[in-house]
C-alpha positions as CSV (number, residue, x, y, z in Angstrom):
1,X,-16.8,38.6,12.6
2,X,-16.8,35.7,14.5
3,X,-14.0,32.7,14.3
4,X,-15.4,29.3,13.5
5,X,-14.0,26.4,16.0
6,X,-11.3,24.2,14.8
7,X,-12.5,20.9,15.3
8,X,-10.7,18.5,18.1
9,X,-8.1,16.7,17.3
10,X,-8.0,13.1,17.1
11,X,-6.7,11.5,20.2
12,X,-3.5,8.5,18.9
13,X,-4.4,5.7,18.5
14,X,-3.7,3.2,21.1
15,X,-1.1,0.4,20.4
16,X,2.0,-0.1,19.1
17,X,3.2,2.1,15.9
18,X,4.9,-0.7,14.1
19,X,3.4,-3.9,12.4
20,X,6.2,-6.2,13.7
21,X,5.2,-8.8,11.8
22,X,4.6,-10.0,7.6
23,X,0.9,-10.6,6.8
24,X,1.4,-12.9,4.3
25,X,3.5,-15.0,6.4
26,X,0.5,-15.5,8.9
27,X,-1.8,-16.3,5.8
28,X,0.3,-18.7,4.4
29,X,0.3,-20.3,7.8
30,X,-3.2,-20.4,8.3
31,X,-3.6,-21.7,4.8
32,X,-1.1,-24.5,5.8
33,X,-3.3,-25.7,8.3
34,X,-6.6,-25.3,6.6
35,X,-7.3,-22.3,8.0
36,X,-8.4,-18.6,7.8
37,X,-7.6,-15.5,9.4
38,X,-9.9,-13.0,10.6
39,X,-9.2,-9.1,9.9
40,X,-9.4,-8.8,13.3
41,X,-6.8,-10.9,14.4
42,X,-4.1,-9.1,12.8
43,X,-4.1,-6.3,15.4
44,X,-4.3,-8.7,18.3
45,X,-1.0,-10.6,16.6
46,X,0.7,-7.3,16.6
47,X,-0.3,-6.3,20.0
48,X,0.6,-10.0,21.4
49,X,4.2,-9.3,19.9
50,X,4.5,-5.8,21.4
51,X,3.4,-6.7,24.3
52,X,6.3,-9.7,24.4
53,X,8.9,-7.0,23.3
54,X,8.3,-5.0,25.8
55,X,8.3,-7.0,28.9
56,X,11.9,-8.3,27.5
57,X,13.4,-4.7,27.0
58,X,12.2,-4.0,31.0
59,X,14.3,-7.2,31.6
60,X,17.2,-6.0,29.7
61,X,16.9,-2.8,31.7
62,X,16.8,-4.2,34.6
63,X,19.6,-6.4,34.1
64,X,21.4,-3.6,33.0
65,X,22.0,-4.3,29.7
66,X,20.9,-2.9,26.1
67,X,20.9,-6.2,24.6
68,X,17.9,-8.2,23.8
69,X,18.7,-11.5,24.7
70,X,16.9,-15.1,24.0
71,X,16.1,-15.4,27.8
72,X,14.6,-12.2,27.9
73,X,11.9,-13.8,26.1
């Protein structure tokens, strides 16, 4: 009897685990200024923001601190 292979498993998914930001809010914006918003963008909005968070939390580190401050930003 022979086993059958499990099949591989599915490497994560790069990029941040949390949507840090409201969808509709963006929308809303774009509608403001008579615009759209391509499906697309979405991910690059969240990545932007994680990207931004992250450099500031290595600041606070560095700094010593475990505060996330304006100027971090």
């Amino acid at each position: 009897m022979s086993k059958k292979a499990k099949p591989a498993k599915k490497a994560p998914a790069k990029g941040p685990k949390h949507t840090y930001f409201v969808k509709k809010a963006v929308q809303e914006f774009a509608k403001d200024n008579d615009m759209m918003v391509g499906s697309d963008a979405y991910e690059a909005f969240n990545l932007a923001i994680h990207n931004m968070l992250t450099e500031a939390a290595n600041r606070t580190k560095e700094n010593k601190r475990k505060t996330l401050k304006a100027y971090d930003f």
